[in-house]
C-alpha positions as CSV (number, residue, x, y, z in Angstrom):
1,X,-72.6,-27.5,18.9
2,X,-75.7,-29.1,18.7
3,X,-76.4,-29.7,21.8
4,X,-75.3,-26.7,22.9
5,X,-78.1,-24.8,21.2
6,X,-80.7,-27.1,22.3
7,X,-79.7,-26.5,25.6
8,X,-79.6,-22.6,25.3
9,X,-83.3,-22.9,23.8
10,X,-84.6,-25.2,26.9
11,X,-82.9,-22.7,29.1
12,X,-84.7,-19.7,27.8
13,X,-88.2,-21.4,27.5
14,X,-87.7,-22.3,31.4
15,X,-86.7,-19.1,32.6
16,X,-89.6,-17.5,30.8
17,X,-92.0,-20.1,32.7
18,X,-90.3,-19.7,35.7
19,X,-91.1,-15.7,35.4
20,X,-94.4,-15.7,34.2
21,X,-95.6,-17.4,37.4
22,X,-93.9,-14.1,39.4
23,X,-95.7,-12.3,36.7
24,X,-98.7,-13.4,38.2
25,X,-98.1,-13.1,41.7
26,X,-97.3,-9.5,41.1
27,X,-100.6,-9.1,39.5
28,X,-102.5,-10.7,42.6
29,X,-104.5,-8.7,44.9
30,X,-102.0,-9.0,47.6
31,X,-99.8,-7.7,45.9
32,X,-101.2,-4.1,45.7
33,X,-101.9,-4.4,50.0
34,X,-100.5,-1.4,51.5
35,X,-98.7,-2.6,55.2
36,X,-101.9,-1.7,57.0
37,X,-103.9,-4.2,54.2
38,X,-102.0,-7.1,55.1
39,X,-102.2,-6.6,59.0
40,X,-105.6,-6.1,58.8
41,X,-105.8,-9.5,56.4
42,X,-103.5,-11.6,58.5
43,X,-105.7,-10.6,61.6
44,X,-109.1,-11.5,60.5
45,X,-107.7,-14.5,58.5
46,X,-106.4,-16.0,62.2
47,X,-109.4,-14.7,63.8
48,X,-111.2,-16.8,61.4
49,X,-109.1,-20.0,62.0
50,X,-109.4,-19.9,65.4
51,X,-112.7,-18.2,66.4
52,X,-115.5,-19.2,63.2
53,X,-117.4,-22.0,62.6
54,X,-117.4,-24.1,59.1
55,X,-119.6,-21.7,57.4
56,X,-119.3,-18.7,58.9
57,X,-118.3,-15.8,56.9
58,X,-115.7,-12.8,58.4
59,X,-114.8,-9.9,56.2
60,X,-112.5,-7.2,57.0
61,X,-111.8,-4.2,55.0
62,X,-109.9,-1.1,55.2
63,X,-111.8,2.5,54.6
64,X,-108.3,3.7,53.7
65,X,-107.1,1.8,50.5
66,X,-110.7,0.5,49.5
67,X,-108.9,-3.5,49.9
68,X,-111.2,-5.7,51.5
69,X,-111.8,-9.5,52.1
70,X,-113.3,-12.7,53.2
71,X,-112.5,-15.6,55.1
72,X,-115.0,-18.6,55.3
73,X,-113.5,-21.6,57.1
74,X,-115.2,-24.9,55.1
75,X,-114.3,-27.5,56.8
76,X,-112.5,-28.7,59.7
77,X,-110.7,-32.1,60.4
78,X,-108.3,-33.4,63.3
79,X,-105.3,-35.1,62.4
80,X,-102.1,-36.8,64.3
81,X,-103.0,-34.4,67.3
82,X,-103.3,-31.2,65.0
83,X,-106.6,-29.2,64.0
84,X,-106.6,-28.8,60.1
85,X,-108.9,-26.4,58.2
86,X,-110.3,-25.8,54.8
87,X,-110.9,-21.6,54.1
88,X,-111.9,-20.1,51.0
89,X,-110.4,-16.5,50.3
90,X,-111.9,-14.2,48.8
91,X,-109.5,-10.4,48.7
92,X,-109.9,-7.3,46.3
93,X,-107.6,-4.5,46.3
94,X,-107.2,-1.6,43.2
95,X,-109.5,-3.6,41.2
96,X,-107.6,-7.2,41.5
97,X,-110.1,-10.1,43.0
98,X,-108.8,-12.9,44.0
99,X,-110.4,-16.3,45.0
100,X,-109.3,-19.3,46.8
101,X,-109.4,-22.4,49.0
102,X,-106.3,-23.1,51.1
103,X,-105.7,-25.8,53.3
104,X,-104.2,-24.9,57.2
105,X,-103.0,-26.7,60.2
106,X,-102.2,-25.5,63.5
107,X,-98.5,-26.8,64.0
108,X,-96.6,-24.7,67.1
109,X,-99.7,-22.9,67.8
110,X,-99.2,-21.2,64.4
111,X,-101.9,-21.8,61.2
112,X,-99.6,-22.2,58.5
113,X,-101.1,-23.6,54.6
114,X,-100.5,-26.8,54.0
């Protein structure tokens, strides 16, 4: 019975870490992009990818819903026939900013993070 109880506890205390990381997903900036928000996003962030140099700074933002972002590719490196690239993130949207640096590679002729 003992163990049974321990194992109930450890069960709770998981699923309460395990939904506090949706918790904060759902309080991310991307979470409040209307459709038009994250079309917009995923266009300049492959524009971005493909188009900027390390450095170079392209923001995007939509009148509409106030949202807005940028994308500044850091550094670029070319690996087992693939192009990798570093890009800091920077979106907003209803009052939610959020800030980070992913890592992509081109695999398929698709940037997926790495």
């Amino acid at each position: 019975m003992k163990y049974f109880i321990v194992s109930m506890l450890l069960s709770v205390i998981s699923l309460t870490a395990y939904s506090s990381n949706f918790v904060f997903f759902n309080n991310s900036a991307m979470s409040f992009f209307s459709k038009e928000d994250l079309k917009l996003s995923k266009s300049a962030q492959n524009e971005a990818l493909e188009k900027y140099k390390d450095g170079m700074k392209l923001i995007w933002k939509n009148p509409q819903t106030g949202s807005h972002g940028t994308f500044v590719p850091m550094h670029t490196v070319y690996e087992n026939g693939s192009v990798c690239r570093h890009m800091k993130i920077m979106q907003t949207a209803n009052l939610v900013h959020d800030k980070a640096v992913y890592r992509f590679c081109k695999l398929n002729d698709v940037w997926r993070i790495v």
